[in-house]
N, C-alpha and C positions, 0 to 999 in steps of 0.2 A: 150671930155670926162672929166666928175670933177673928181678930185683928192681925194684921201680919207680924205684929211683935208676939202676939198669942203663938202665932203658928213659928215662930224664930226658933223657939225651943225643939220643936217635934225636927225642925229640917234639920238642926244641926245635928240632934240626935242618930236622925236617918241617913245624915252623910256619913256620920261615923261609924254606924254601923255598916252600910256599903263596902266604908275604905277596908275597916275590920275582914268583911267578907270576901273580899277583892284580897289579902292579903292572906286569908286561909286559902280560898279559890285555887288562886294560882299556885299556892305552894306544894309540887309534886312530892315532897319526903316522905310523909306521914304515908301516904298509899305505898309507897315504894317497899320502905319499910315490913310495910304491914302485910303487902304480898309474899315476903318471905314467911314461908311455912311452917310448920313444925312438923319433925320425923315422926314414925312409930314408937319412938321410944317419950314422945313428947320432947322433944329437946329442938331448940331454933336453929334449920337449916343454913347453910352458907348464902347461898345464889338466890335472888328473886328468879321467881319463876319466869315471868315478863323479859326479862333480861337472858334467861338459858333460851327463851322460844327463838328470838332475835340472833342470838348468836348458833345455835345448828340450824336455822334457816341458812343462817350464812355460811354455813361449813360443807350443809348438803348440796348449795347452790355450785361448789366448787370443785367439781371433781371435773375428773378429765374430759372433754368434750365430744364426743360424739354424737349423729344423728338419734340412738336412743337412750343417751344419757340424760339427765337431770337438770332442766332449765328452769328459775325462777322469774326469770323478767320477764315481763308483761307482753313483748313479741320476741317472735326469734326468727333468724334465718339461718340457713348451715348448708354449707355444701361440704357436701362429703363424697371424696375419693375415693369409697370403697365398694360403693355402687353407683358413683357417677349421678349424683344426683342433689337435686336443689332442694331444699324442704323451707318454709315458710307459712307462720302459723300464729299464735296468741294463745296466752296461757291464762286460765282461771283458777283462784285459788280462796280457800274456806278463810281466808285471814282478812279479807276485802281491803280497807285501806289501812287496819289497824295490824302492823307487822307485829305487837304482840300479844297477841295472838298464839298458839300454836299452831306451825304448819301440818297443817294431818292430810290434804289433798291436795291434786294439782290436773286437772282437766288441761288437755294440753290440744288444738283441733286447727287444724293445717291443709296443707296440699303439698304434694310432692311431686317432682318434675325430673322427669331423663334429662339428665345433662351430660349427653356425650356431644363430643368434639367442643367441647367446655362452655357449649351453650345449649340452654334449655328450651324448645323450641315445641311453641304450645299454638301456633295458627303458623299457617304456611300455604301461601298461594289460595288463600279464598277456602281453605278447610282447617277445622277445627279438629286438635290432633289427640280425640278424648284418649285414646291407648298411651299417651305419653305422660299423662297425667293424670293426678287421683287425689283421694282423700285420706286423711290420715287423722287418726282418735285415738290421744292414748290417757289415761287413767292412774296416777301416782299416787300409790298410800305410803304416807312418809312415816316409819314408829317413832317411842318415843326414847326420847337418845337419853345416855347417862355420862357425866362431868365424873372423871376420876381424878382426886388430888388427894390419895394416901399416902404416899411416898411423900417425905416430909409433910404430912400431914398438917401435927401442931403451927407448926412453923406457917404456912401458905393459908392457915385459917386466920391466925393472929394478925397477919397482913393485910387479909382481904377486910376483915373485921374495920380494922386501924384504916384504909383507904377508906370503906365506905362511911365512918363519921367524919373522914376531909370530903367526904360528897355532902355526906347530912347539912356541914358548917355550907358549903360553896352554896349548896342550892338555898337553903335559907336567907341566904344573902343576896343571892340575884332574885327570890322573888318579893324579899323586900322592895329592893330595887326597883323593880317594875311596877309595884305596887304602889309607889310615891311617885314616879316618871311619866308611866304609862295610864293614862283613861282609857281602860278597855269597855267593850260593849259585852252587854252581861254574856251575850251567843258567843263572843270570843275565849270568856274564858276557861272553861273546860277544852278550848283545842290550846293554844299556850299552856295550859297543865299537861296536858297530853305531850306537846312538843317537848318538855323543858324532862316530862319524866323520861321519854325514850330516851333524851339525850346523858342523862344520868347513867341509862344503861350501855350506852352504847362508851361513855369515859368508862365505866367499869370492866367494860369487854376489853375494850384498848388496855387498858391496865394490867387485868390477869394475864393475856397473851405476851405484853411486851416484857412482864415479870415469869414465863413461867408458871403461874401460880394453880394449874392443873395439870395432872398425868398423862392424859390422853382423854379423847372425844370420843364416844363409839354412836354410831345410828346405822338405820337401815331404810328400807324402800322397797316396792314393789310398784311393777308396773305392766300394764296390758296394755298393747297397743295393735291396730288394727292399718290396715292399708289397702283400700278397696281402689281401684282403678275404674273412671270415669268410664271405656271402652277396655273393647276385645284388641290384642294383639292380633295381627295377619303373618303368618309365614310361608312365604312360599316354598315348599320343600319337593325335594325327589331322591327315590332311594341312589339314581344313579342315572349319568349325564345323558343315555338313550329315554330315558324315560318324563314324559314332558310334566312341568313340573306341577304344582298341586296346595289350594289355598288351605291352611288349616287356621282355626283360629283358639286363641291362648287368651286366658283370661287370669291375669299376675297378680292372684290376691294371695295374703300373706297376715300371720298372725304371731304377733311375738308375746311371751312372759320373761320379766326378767323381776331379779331379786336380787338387787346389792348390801352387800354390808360394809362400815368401814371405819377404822381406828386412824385416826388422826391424833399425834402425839404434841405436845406443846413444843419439843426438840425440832419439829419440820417435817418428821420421818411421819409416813400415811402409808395406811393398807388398804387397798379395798378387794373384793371378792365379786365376784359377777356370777351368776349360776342362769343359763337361761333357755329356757324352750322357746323353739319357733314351728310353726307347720308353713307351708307355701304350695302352692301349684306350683308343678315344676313338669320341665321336658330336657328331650335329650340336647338342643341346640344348646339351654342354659345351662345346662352340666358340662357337656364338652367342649362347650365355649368355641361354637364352628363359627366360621364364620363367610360369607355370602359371595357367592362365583357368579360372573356375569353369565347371562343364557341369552343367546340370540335368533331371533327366529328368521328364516330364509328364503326365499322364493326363486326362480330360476326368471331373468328378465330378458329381453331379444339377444339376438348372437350367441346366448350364451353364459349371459354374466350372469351373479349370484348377485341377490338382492336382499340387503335387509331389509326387513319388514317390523320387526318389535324386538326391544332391549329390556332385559330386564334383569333381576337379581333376585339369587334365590340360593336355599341351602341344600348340599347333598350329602344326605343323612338320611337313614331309616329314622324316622320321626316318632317317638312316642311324647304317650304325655302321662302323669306320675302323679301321687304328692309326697312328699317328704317331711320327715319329723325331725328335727336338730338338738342336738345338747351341747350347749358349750358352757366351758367352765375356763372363767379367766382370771388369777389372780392378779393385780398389781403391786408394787413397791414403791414408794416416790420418796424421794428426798428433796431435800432445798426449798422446802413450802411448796411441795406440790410440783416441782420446777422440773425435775426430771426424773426417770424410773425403769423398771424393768418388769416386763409383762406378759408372761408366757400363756399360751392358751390352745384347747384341744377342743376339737368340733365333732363327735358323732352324729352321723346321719344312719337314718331306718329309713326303710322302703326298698323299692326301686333300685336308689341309689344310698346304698348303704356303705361307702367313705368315710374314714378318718381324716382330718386337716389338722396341722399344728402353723402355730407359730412364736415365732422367738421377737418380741420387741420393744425398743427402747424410746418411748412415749417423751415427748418435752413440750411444754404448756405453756403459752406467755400470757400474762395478767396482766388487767390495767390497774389500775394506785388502791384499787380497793379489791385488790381479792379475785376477779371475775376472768373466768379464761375467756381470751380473745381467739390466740391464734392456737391449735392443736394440731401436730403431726408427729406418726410415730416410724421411724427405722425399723423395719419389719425385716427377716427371713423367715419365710413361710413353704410348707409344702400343700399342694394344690390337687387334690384327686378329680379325675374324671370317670366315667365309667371303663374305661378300660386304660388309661396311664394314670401319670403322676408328673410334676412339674415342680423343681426348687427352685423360687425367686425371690430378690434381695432387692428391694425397694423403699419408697416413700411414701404412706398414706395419710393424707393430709385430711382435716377440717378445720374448715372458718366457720365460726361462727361470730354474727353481726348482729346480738341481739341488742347489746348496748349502744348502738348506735342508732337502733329506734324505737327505746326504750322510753 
């Protein structure tokens, strides 16, 4: 059996080797480094890949906000002004907890709630109100975006180059650092490498943005979402006020595709492009936007006098019911980082109800410190078709979204 002065030589050995390993362990460079690629031509690319994923995660994550825009936070909530409604949901994503990763999907699965008279009212007097409420599934395939920095090219390479060995130096020295400070547990350290690499990428991202040192960002997306309702709509309708009225029942399922593209410039200035089909069950009440006249029913009571007997509401309209196919096409323009823009767009409709809609609007965004739109509302002039008019109105359509706040 050795001796503990026998075995004196092996521990110290083996701590040395540990501190050794503990000190490669932790050190994110060499992988950093070494993730950066080489082109077609063999020649060593500018950008770690890792670091391009992280940052158009982050650029796709920031467009303008709408109920079927582009969220990446892990819940969301959004009421939107333009159908009056509450959406609330969680979002899954192919990147799970390692954001680099590439973003390639986003499973998005919700409910959605009528929210007129500004509250969304889902149990009311002892019934559950399934017509006001539903389910909502939509599907995001995110492509794969390309970093343009031709325009001063040499220049913005020699830059980036010259920053990233003041990272090479920085991080070699903070995992010495740790490495003589910190007694980590063996399962700690491959996450601290992980932490200390993202963070390399994310000072390079800061860097290139606050210098410029790219032309512009370009990606794209596509998305199917679905909107199925718990219950049937009830309508009480009558073609006209001699004629007693009559239940029909609606059932407001709906199907959207949409496809964004968009050029986000390092100057502030963004484009994006919206192209999108929708189908829906649709009727005449939601097209020409009628809306509900009291009907009383009556009875004759002693002496003479007239009695009510039943109140109710109901719509007087010849009633059909349709479905309808949509095309809209909407460009944007934004300046000031996204801050404010201009955003014209044209809606064809087939079927039934086959109307043109335009409208003219000036879109403005607030962000919190990192980039994430909060509050969206856009200054709208719009013209408004129904089956047989047309309507010009100059308004405000608003969305909040609350996702970062239970995120």
């Amino acid at each position: 059996m050795k001796t503990f002065t026998q075995k004196l030589p092996i521990i110290i050995f083996g701590c040395m080797c540990m501190n050794s390993f503990s000190q490669q362990a932790i050190n994110p460079t060499d992988d950093y480094f070494a993730d950066i690629k080489v082109d077609k031509n063999g020649d060593k690319k500018l950008f770690n890949d890792a670091m391009l994923n992280i940052l158009f995660a982050n650029k796709v994550g920031t467009v303008f906000g709408g109920s079927n825009d582009l969220s990446i936070t892990k819940f969301y909530a959004s009421l939107d002004a333009d159908d009056n409604s509450l959406a609330i949901g969680a979002n899954f994503e192919n990147r799970g907890d390692d954001i680099t990763k590439k973003l390639t999907w986003i499973l998005s699965a919700g409910v959605k709630v009528n929210a007129n008279n500004k509250f969304a009212t889902v149990y009311n007097d002892g019934d559950f109100l399934e017509d006001n409420i539903g389910a909502t599934l939509k599907l995001t395939l995110i492509g794969n975006g390309i970093i343009n920095y031709e325009s001063k090219g040499d220049y913005r390479k020699s830059a980036v180059r010259a920053y990233q060995q003041v990272l090479d130096v920085k991080y070699d020295t903070i995992s010495n650092e740790l490495s003589k400070s910190a007694s980590l547990a063996f399962e700690d350290v491959n996450k601290k490498k992980q932490e200390l690499y993202i963070q390399m990428a994310k000072e390079e991202i800061a860097y290139i943005e606050k210098n410029e040192f790219y032309r512009y960002l370009w990606d794209h997306w596509h998305s199917l979402e679905v909107y199925a309702p718990f219950g049937e709509n009830s309508y009480k309708t009558t073609p006209d006020i001699a004629t007693a009225l009559d239940t029909r029942k609606f059932y407001a399922f709906n199907a959207t595709y949409t496809g964004n593209t968009m050029w986000m410039f390092s100057s502030g200035l963004s484009i994006f492009i919206k192209g999108q089909v929708s189908w829906k069950n649709n009727n005449t009440i939601l097209v020409n936007n009628v809306s509900t006249k009291p009907f009383q029913t009556t009875a004759m009571g002693a002496n003479g006098v007239t009695i009510i007997t039943d109140s109710t509401d109901g719509y007087i309209t010849e009633y059909d019911q349709f479905f309808t196919t949509s095309v809209l096409i909407e460009p944007a323009i934004f300046f000031f980082n996204n801050s404010i823009g201009f955003s014209p767009a044209l809606e064809f409709n087939l079927g039934t109800y086959d109307k043109t809609n335009w409208k003219l609007g000036i879109p403005v965004s607030f962000k919190d410190k990192e980039g994430k739109p909060t509050v969206n509302f856009e200054i709208q002039w719009k013209e408004l078709n129904t089956l047989t008019s047309s309507v010009h109105v100059v308004g405000v359509s608003a969305n909040f979204q609350f996702g970062k706040l239970i995120d």
